[in-house]
N, C-alpha and C positions, 0 to 999 in steps of 0.2 A: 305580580307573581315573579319569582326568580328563576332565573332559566339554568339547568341540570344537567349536565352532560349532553351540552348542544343541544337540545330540545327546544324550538320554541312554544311559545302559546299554543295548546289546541295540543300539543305532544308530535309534532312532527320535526323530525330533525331539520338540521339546517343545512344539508345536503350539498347547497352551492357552495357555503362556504368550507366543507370540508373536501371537497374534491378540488378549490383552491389551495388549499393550502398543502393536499397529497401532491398536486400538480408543482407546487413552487419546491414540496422537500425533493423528490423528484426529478427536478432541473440541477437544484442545489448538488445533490450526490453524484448526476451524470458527470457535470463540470467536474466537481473534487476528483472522480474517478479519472478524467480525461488528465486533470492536473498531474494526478499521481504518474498516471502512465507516463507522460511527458518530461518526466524526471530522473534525472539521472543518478545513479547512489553508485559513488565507489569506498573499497576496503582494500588494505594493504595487508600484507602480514609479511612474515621474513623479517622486519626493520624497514619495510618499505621496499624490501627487494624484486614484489609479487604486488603489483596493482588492479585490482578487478572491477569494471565498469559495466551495471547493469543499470536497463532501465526501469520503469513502474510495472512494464510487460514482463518482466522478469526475465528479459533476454539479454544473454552477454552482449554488450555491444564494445569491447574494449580487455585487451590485456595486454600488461606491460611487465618485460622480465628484466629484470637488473645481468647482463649478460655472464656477470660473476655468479650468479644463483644457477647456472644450468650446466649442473656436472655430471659428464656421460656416466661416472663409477657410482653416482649417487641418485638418479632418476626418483624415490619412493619420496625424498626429501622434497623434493619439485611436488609431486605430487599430490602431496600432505600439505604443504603454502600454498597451491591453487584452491584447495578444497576448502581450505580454513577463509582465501580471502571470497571464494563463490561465495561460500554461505555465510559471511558476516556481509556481504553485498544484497543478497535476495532477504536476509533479517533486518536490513534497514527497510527492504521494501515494504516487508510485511507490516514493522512500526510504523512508518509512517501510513502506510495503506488505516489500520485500526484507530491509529490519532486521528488523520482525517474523517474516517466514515463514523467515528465513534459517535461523534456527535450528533449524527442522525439516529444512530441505531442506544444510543444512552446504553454502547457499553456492552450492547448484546451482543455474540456472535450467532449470527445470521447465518448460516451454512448455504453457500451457493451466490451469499450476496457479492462478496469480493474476493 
């Protein structure tokens, strides 16, 4: 008799083996998570004048200003370059965050999982 959505013989699921294999996806997603966090994603903007280094925690850990980019008559200009290299810094996080988990979640987004 052929076996059906985990069921074995007698119609009992196969229990052990799915709670191996919840346990192994599980390990799998912690580590990626842990990798992710442990990574660091910078973005530049300006020509490279504004350099922004976050991590997978999504905390700035790094900025670098081109001393020519910070003109006291122009401040909004600074401004506008910081904002633009944050958020192409914490959108790498989030790509690579959904590349990684994607492959457990086949793609779904999970609300709360990452």
């Amino acid at each position: 008799m052929a076996r059906k959505g985990g069921f074995q013989r007698g119609g009992m699921p196969n229990m052990n083996n799915m709670m191996k294999q919840m346990q192994k996806m599980q390990k799998d997603m912690q580590e990626a998570q842990e990798k992710i966090e442990e990574t660091e994603f910078t973005a530049s903007a300006g020509g490279g004048s504004i350099e922004v280094t976050v991590n997978g925690k999504r905390e700035v850990v790094g900025v670098k200003l081109d001393p020519e980019v910070v003109d006291p008559e122009d401040v909004e200009m600074l401004q506008d370059l910081l904002m633009v290299a944050v958020n192409d810094a914490l959108n790498q996080v989030n790509e690579e965050t959904e590349k990684s988990m994607g492959k457990f979640t086949g793609g779904m987004n999970i609300p709360g999982l990452f």
